[in-house]
C-alpha positions in Angstrom: 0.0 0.0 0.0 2.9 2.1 0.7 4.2 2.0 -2.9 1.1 3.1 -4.1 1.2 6.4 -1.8 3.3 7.9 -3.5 2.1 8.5 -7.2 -1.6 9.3 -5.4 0.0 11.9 -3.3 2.1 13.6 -6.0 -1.4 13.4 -8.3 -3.4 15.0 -5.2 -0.7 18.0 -4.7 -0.9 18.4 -8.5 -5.0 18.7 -8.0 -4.5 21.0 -5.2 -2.0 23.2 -7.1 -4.9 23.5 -9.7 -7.6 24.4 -7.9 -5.4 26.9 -6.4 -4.5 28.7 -9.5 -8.4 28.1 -10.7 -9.5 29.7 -7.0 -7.0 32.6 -7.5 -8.6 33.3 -11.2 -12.0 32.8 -9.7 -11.5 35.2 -6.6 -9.9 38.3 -9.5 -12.3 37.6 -11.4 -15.5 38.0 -8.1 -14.0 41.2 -7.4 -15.9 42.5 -10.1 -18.9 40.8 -10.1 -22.2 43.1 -9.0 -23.5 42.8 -6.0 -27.1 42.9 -4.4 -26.8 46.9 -3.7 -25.4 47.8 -7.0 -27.9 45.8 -8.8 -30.9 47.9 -6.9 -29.2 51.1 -7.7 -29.2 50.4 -10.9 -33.3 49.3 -10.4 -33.6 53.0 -8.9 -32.0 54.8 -11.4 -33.8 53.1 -14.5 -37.5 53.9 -12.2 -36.0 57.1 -11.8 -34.9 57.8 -15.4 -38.3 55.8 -16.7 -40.3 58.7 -14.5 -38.0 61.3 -16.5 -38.9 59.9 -20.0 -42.4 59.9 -19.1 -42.4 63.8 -18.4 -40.5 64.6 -21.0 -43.1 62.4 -23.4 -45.7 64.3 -21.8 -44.3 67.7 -22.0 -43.8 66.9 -25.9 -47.2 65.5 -25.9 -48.5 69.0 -24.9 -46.2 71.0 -26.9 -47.1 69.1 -30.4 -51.1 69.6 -29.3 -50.6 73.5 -29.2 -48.6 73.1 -32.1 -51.5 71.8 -33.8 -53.9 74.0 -32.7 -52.1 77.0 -33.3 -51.5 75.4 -37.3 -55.2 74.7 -37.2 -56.3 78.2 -36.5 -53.4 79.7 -39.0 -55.0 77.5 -41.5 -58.3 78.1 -41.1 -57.5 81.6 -41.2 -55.8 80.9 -44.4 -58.6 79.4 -45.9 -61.5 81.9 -45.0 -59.0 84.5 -46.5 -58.9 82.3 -50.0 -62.7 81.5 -50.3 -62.9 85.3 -49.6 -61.1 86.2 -52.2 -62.0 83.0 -54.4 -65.7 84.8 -53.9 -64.2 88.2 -55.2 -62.5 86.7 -58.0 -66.2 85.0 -59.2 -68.2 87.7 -58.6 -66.0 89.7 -61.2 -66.3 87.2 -63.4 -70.0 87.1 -63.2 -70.3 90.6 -63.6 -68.1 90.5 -66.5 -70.7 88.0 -68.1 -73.2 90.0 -67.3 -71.9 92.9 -69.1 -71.4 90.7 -71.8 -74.8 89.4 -72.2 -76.3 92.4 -71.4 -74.2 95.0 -74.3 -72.7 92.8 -76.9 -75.3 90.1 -77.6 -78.2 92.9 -78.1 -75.5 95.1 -79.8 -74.8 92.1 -82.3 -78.4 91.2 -83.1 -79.2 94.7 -83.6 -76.4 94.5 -86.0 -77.9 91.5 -87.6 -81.3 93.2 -87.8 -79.9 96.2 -89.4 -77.7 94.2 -92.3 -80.7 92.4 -92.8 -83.0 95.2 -93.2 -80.6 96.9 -95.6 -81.0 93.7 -98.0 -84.6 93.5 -97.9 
């Protein structure tokens, strides 16, 4: 039994001597690892940073409605003006019909009348 002592305990002080080295790596390595605290810190600040967002949304929100209103009412100013004019524009138009009905159609059947009165 004694002869075979001595490869076991030369294998089990090699073992050891790895899981040293692999503790030592392990134990850098947890230095950096997050703990409990930091990880509800970071909660914290993302429900704080969330609450930001949504006030910001909501202040945008409310700026983009007066936006909009304000467009609304500089367009429907807009358009009053142009159906105001649009009305302007038709009446003379009209009128200028009128005239024309009125003058140059009697003006050319008297016309008519009277070169057909000279040839009778």
């Amino acid at each position: 039994m004694t002869e075979n002592l001595e490869p076991r305990v030369k294998k089990l002080e090699s073992d050891v001597a790895t899981i040293s080295k692999n503790l030592a790596t392990l134990t850098v390595r947890s230095e950096s690892f997050a703990t409990h605290a930091d990880v509800a810190n970071v909660r914290t600040e993302m429900t704080a940073l969330r609450g930001e967002l949504k006030e910001d949304i909501a202040s945008l929100r409310g700026e983009l409605k007066a936006d909009i209103v304000s467009l609304r009412g500089d367009l429907t100013g807009q358009i009053i003006a142009s159906r105001g004019e649009l009305r302007e524009e038709l009446q003379k138009a009209i009128n200028r019909q009128t005239v024309l009905l009125l003058t140059v159609i009697p003006a050319t059947l008297a016309a008519i009348a009277a070169v057909a009165a000279w040839f009778r």
